[in-house]
PyMOL CGO cylinders between C-alpha atoms (Angstrom):
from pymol import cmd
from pymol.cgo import CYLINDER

trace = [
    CYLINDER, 70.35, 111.23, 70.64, 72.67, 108.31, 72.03, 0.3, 1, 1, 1, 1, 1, 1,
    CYLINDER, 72.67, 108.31, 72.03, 76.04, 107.23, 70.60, 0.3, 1, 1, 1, 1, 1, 1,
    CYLINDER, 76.04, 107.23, 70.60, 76.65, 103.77, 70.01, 0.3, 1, 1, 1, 1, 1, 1,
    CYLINDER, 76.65, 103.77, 70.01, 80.42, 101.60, 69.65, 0.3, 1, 1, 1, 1, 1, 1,
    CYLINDER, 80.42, 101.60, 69.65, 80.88, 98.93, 67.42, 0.3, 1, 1, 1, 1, 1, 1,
    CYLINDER, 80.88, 98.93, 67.42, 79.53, 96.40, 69.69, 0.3, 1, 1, 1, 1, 1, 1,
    CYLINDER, 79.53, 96.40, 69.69, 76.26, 98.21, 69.93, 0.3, 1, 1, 1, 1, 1, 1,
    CYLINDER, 76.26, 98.21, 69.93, 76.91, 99.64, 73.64, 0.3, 1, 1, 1, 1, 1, 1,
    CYLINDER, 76.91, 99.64, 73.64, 76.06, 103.35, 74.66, 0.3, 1, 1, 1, 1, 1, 1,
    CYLINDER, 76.06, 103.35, 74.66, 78.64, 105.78, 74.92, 0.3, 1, 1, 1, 1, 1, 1,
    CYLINDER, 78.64, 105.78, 74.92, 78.58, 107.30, 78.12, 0.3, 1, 1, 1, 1, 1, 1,
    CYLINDER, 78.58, 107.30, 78.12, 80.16, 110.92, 78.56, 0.3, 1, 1, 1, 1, 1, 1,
    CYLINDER, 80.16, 110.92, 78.56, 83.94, 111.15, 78.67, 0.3, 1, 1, 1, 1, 1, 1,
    CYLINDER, 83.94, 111.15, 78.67, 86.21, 113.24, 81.01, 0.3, 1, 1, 1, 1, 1, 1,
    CYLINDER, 86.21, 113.24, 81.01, 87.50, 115.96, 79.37, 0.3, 1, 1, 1, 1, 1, 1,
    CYLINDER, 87.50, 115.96, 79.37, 90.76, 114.26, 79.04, 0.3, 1, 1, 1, 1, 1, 1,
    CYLINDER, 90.76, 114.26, 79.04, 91.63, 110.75, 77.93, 0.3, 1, 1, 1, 1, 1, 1,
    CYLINDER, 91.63, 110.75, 77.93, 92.90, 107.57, 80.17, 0.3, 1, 1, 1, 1, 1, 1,
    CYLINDER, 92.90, 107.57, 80.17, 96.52, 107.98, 79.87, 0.3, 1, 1, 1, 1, 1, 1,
    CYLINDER, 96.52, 107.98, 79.87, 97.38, 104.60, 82.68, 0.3, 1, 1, 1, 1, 1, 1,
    CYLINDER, 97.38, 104.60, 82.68, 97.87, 101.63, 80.14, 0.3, 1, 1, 1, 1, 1, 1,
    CYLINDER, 97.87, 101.63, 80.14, 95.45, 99.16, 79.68, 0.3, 1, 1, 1, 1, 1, 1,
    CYLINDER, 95.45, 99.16, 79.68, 97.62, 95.94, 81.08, 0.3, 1, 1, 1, 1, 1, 1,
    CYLINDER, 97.62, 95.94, 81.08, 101.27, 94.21, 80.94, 0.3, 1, 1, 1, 1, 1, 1,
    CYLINDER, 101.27, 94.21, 80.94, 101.45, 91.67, 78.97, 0.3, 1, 1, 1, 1, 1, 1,
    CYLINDER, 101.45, 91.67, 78.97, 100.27, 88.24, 81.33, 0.3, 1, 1, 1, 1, 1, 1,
    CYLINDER, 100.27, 88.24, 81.33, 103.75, 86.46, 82.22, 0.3, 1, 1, 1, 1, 1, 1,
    CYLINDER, 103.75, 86.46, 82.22, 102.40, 83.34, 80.21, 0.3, 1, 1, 1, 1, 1, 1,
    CYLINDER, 102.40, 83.34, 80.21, 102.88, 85.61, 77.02, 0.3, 1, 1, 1, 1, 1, 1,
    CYLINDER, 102.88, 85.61, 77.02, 106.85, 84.21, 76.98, 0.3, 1, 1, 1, 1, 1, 1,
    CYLINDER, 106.85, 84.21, 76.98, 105.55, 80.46, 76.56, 0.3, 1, 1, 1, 1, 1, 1,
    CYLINDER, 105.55, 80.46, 76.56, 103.57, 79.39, 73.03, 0.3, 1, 1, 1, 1, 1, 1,
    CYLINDER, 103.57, 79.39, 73.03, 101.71, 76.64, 72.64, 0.3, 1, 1, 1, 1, 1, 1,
    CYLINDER, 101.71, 76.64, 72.64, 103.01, 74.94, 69.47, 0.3, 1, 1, 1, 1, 1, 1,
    CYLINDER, 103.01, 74.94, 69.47, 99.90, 74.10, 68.23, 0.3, 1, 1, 1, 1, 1, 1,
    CYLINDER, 99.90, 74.10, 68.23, 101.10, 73.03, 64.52, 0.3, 1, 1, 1, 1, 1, 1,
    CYLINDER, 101.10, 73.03, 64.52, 103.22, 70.31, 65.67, 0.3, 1, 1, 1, 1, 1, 1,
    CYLINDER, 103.22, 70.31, 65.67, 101.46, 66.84, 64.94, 0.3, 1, 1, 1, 1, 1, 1,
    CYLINDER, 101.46, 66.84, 64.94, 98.59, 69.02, 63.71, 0.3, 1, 1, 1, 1, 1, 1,
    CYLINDER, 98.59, 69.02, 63.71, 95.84, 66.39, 62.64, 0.3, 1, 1, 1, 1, 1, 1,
    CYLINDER, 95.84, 66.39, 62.64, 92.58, 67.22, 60.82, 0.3, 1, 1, 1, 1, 1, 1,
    CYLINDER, 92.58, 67.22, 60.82, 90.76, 66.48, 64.15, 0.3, 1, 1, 1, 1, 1, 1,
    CYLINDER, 90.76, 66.48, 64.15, 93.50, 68.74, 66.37, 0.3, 1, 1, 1, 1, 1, 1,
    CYLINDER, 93.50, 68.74, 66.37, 92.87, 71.59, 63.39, 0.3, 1, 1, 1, 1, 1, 1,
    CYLINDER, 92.87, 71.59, 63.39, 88.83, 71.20, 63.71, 0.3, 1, 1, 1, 1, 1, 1,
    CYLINDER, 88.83, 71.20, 63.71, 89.52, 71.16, 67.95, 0.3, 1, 1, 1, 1, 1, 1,
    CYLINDER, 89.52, 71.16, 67.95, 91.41, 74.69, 67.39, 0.3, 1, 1, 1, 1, 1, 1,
    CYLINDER, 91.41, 74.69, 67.39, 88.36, 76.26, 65.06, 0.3, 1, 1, 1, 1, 1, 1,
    CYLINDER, 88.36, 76.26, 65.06, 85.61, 75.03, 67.37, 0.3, 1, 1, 1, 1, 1, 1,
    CYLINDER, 85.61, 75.03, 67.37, 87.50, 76.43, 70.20, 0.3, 1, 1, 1, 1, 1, 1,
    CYLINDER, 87.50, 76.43, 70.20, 87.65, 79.87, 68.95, 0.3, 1, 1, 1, 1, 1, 1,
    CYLINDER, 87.65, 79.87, 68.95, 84.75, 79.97, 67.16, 0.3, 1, 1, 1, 1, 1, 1,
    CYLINDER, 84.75, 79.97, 67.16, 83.61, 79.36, 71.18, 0.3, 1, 1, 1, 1, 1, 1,
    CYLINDER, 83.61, 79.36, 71.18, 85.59, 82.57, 72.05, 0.3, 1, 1, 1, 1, 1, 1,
    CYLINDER, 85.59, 82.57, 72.05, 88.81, 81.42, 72.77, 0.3, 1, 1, 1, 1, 1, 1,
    CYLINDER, 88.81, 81.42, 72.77, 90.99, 82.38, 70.08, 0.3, 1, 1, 1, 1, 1, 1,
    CYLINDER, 90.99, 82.38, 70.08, 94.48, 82.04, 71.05, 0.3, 1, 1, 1, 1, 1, 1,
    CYLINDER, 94.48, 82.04, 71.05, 94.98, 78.92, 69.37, 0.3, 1, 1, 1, 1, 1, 1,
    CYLINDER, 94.98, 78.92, 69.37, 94.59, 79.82, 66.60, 0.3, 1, 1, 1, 1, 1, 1,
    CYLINDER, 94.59, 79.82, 66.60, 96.26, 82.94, 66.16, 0.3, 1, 1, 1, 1, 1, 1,
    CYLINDER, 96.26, 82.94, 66.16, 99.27, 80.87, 67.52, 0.3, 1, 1, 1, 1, 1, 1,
    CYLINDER, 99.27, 80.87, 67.52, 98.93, 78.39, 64.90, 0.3, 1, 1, 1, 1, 1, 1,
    CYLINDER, 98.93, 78.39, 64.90, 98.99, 81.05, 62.15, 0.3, 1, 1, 1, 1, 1, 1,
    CYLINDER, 98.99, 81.05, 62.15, 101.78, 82.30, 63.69, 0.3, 1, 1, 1, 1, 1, 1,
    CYLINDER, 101.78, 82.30, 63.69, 103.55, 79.32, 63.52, 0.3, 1, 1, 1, 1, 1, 1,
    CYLINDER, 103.55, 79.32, 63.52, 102.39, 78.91, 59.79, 0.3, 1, 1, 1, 1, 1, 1,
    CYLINDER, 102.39, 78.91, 59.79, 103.61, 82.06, 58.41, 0.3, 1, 1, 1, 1, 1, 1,
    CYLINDER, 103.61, 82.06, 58.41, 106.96, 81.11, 60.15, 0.3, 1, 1, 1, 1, 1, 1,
    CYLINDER, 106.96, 81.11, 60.15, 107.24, 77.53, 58.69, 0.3, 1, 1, 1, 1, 1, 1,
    CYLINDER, 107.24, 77.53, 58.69, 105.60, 78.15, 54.64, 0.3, 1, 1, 1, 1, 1, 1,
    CYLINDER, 105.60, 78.15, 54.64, 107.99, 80.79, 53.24, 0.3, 1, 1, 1, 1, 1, 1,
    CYLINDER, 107.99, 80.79, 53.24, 104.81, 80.35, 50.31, 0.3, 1, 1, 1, 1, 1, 1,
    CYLINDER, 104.81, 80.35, 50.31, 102.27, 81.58, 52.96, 0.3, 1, 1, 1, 1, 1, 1,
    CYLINDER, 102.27, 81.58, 52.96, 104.85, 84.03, 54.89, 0.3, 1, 1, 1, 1, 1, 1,
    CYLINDER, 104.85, 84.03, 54.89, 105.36, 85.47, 51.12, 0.3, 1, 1, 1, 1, 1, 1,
    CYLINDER, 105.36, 85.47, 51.12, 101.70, 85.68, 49.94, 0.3, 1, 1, 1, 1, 1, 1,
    CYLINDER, 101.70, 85.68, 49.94, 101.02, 87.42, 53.19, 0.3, 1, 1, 1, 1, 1, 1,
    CYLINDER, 101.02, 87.42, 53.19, 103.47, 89.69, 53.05, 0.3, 1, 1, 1, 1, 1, 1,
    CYLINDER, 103.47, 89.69, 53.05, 102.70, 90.98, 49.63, 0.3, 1, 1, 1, 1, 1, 1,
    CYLINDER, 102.70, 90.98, 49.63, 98.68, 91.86, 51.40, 0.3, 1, 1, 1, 1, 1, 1,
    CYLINDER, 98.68, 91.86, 51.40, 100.75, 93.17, 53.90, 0.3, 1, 1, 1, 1, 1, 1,
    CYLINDER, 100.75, 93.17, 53.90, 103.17, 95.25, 52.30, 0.3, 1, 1, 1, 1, 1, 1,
    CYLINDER, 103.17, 95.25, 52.30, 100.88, 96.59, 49.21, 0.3, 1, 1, 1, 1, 1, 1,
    CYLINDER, 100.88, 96.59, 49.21, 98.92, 98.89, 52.39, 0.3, 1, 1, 1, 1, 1, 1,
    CYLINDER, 98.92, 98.89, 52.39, 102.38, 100.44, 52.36, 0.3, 1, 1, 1, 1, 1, 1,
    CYLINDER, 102.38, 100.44, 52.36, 101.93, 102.37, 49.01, 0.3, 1, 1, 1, 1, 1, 1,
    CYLINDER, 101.93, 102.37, 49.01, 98.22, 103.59, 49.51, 0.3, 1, 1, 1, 1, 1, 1,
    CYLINDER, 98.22, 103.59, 49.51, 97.76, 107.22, 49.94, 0.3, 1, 1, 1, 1, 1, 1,
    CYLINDER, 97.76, 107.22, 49.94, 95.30, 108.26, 52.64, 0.3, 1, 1, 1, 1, 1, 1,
    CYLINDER, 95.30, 108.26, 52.64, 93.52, 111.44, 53.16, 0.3, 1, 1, 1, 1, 1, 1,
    CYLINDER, 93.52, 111.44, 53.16, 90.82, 112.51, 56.47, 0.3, 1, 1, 1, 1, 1, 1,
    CYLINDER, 90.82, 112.51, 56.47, 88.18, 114.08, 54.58, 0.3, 1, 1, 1, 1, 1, 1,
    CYLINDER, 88.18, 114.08, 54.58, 85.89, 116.33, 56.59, 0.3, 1, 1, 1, 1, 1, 1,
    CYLINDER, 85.89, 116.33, 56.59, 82.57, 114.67, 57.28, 0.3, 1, 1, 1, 1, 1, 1,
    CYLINDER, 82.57, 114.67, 57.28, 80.63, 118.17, 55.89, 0.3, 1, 1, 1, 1, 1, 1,
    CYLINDER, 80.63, 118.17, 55.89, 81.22, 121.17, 54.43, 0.3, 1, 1, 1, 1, 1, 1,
    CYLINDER, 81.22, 121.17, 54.43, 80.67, 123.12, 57.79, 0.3, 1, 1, 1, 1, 1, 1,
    CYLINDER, 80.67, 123.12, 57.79, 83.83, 125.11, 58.81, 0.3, 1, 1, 1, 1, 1, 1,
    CYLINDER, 83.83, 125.11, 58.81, 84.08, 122.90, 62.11, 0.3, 1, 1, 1, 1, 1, 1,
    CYLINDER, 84.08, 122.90, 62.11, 84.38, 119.53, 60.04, 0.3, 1, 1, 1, 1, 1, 1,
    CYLINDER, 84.38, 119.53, 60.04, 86.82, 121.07, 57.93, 0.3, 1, 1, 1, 1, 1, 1,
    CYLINDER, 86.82, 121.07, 57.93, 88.75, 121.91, 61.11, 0.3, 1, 1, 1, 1, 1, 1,
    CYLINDER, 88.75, 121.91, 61.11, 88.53, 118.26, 62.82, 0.3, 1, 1, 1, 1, 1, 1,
    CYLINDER, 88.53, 118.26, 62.82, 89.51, 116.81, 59.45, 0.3, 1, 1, 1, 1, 1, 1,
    CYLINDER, 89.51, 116.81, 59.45, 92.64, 119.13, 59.61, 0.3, 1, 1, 1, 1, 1, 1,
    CYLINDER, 92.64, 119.13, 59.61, 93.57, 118.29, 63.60, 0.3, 1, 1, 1, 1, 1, 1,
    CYLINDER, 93.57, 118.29, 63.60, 93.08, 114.40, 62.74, 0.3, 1, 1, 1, 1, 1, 1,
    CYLINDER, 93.08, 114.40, 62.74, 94.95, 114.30, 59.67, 0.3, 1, 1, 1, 1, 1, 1,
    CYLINDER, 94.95, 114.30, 59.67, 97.84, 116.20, 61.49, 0.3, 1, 1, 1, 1, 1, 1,
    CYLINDER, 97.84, 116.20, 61.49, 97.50, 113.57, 64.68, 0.3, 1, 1, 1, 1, 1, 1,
    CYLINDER, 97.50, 113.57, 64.68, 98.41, 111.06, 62.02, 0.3, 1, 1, 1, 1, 1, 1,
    CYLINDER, 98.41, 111.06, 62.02, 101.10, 113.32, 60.03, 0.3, 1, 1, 1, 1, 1, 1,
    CYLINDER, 101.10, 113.32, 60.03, 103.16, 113.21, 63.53, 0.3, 1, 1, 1, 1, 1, 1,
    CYLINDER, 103.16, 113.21, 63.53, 102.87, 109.21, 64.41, 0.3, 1, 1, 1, 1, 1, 1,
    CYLINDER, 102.87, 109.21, 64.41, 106.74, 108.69, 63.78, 0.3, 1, 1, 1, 1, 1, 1,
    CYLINDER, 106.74, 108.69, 63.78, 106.04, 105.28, 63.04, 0.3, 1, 1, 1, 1, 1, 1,
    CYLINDER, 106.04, 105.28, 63.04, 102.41, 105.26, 61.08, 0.3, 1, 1, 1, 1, 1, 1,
    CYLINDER, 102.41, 105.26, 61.08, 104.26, 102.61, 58.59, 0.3, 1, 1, 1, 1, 1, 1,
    CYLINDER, 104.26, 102.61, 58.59, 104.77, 100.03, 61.63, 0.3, 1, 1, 1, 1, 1, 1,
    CYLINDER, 104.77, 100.03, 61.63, 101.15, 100.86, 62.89, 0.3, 1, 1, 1, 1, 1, 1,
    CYLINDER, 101.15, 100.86, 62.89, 99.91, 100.00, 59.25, 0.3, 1, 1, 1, 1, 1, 1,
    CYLINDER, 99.91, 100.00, 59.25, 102.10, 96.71, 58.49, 0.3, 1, 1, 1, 1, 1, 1,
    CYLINDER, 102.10, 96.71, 58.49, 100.49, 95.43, 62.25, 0.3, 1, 1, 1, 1, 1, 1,
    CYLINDER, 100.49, 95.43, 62.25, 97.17, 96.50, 61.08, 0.3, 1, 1, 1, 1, 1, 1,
    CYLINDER, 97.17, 96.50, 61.08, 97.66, 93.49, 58.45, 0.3, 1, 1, 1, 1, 1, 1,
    CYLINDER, 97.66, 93.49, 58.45, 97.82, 90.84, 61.11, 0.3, 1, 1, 1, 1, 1, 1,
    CYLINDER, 97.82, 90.84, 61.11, 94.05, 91.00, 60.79, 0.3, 1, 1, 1, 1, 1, 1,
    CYLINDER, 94.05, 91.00, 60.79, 94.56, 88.83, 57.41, 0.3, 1, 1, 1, 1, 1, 1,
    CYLINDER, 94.56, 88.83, 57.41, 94.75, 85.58, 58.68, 0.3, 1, 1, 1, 1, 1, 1,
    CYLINDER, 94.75, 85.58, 58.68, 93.54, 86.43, 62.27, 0.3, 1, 1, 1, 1, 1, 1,
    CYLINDER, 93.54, 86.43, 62.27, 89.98, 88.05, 62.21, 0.3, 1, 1, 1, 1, 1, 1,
    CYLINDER, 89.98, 88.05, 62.21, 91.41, 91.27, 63.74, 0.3, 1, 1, 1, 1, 1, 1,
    CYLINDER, 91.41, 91.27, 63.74, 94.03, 93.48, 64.56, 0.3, 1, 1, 1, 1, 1, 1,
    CYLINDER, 94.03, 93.48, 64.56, 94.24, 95.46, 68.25, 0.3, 1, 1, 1, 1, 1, 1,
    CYLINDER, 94.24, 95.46, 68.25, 95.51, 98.39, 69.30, 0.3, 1, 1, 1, 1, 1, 1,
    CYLINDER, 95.51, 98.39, 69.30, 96.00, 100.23, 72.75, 0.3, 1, 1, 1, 1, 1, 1,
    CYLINDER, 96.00, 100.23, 72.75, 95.55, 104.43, 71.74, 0.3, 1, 1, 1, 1, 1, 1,
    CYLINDER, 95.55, 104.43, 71.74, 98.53, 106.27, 73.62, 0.3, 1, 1, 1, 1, 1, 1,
    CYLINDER, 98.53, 106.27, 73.62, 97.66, 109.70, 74.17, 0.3, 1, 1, 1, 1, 1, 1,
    CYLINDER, 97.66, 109.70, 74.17, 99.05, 113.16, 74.02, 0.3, 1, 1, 1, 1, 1, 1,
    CYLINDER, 99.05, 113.16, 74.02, 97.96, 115.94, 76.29, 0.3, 1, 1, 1, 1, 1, 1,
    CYLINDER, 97.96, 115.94, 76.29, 100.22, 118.15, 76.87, 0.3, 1, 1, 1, 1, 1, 1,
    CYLINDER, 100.22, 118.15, 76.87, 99.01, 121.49, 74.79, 0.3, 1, 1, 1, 1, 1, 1,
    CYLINDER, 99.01, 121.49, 74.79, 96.04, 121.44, 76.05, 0.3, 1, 1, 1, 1, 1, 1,
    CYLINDER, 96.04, 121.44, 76.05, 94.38, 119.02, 73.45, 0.3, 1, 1, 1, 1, 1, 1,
    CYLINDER, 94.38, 119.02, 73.45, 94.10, 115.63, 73.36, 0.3, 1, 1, 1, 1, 1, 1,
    CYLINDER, 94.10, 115.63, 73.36, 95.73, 113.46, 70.54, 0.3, 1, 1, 1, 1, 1, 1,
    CYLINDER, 95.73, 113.46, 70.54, 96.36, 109.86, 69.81, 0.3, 1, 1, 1, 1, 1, 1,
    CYLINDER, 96.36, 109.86, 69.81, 100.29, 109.86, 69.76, 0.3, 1, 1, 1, 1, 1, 1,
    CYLINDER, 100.29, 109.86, 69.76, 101.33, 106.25, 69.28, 0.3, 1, 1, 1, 1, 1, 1,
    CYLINDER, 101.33, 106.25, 69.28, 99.33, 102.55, 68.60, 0.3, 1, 1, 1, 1, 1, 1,
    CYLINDER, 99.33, 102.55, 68.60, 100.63, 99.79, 70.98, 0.3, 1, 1, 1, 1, 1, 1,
    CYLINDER, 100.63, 99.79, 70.98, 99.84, 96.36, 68.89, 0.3, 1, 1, 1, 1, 1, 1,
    CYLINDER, 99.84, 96.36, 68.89, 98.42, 93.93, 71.70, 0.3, 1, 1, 1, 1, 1, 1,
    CYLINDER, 98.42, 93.93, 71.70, 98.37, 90.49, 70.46, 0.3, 1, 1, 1, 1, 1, 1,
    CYLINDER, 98.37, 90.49, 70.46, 95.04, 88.52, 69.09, 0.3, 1, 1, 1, 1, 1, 1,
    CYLINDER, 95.04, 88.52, 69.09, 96.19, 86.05, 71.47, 0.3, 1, 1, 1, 1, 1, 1,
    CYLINDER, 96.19, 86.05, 71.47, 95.69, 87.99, 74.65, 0.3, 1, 1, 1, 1, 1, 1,
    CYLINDER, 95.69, 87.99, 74.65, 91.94, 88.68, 73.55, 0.3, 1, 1, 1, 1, 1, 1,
    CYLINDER, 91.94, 88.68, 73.55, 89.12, 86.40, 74.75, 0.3, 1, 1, 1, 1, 1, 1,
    CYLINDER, 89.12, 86.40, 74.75, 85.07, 86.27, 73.70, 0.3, 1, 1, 1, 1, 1, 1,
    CYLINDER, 85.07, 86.27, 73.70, 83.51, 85.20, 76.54, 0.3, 1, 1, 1, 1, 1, 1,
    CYLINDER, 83.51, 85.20, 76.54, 81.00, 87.16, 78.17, 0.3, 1, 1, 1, 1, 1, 1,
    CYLINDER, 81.00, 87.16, 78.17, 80.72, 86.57, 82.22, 0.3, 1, 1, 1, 1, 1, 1,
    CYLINDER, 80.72, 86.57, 82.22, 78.89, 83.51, 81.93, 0.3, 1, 1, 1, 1, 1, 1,
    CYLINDER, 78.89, 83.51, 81.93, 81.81, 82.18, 79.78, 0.3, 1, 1, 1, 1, 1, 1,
    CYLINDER, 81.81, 82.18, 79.78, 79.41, 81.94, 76.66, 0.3, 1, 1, 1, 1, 1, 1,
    CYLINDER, 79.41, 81.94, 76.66, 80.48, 83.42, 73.53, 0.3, 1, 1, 1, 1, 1, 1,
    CYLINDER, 80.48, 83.42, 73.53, 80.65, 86.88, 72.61, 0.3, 1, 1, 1, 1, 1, 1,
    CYLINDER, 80.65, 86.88, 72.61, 81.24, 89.64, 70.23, 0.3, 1, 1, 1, 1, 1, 1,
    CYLINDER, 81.24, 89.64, 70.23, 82.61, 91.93, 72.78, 0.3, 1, 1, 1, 1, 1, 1,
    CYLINDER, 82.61, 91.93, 72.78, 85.94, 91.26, 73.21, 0.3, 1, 1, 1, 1, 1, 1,
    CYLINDER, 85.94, 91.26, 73.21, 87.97, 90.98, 76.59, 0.3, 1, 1, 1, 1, 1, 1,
    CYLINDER, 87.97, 90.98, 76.59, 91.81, 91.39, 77.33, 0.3, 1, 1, 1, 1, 1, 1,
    CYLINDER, 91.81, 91.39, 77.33, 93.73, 89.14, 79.15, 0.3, 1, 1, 1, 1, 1, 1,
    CYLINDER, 93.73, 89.14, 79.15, 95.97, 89.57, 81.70, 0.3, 1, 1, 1, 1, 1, 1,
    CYLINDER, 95.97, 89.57, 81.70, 97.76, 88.56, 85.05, 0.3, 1, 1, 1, 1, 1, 1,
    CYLINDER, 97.76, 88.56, 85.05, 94.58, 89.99, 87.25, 0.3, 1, 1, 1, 1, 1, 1,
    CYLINDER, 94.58, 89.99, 87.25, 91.97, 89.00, 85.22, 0.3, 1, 1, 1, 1, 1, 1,
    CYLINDER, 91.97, 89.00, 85.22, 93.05, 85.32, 83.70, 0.3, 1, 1, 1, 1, 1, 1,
    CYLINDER, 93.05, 85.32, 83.70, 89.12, 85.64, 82.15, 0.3, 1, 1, 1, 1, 1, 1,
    CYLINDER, 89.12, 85.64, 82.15, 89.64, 88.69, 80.54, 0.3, 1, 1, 1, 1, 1, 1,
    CYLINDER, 89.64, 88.69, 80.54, 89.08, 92.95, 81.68, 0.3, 1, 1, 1, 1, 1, 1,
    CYLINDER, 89.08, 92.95, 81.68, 86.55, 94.54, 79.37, 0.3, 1, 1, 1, 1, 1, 1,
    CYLINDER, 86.55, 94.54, 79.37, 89.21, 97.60, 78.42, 0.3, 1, 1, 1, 1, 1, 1,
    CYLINDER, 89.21, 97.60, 78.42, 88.68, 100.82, 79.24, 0.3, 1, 1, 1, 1, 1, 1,
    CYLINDER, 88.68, 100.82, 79.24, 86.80, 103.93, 76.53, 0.3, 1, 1, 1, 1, 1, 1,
    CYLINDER, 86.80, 103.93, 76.53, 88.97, 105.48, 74.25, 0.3, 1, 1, 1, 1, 1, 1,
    CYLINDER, 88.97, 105.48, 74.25, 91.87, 102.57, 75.10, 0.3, 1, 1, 1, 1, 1, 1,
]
cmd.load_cgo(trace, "trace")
């Protein structure tokens, strides 16, 4: 039986332990934005959809930036979808009854009992309301002997690119960096 990710790829074996080297700095052109809703026109706004509906989203996740900074109406109704995720309980329930799911359901829902700053991790989460998604690089912990996700490292919508190779669109995304101006395909378990 194969495993399958999200993007409908084969899941090749893993090494016993996880890649702890992080996925990329942020590219140097991260410290300039493009202030894409200045002189916004209804052709300039149809020019940033079409592009990322092509693959190439940073436009517009700048531009909602820039909204939710200039409408304190937006930057309030988003914040309230933000902030309601804040009083939702959670529970990891096992996936059977068999004494080893009860087990991993215990070991995950203690890997999220010790992230110091799950709150943070859950208020970034929320970014994915007005941009499609929300990314995270897994940091991991192995150093009893187990591996553990020990921290979420928000990367930006607008480092991500989907373009395949052939710089047509695609539902696999790819992270941008210095090195690779057309986007790395990141790494399993990243």
């Amino acid at each position: 039986m194969k495993i399958y990710d999200q993007f409908n790829r084969p899941v090749q074996k893993m090494d016993k332990k996880p890649d702890r080297r992080p996925l990329a700095t942020a590219p140097l052109t991260d410290g300039f934005r493009d202030y894409v809703a200045d002189g916004l026109t209804p052709g300039g706004l149809a020019a940033v959809l079409k592009q990322a509906d092509a693959g190439d989203i940073r436009s517009q996740a700048e531009l909602f930036d820039q909204l939710e900074e200039r409408d304190a109406h937006i930057l309030g109704e988003i914040s309230k979808r933000k902030n309601v995720i804040l009083s939702a309980q959670f529970k990891v329930r096992p996936a059977g009854r068999s004494p080893r799911d009860k087990k991993i359901a215990e070991d995950v829902s203690m890997m999220f009992q010790n992230i110091t700053d799950w709150e943070d991790v859950l208020l970034s989460m929320q970014d994915a309301v007005g941009k499609g998604f929300s990314a995270f690089e897994l940091k991991w912990d192995t150093s009893e002997g187990q591996a553990a996700v020990s921290n979420f490292d928000f990367i930006e919508q607008k480092r991500f690119i989907f373009k395949d190779n052939s710089f047509n669109p695609s539902v696999i995304p790819k992270l941008i960096t210095d090195k690779s101006p057309w986007g790395l395909i990141f790494r399993p378990l990243k």
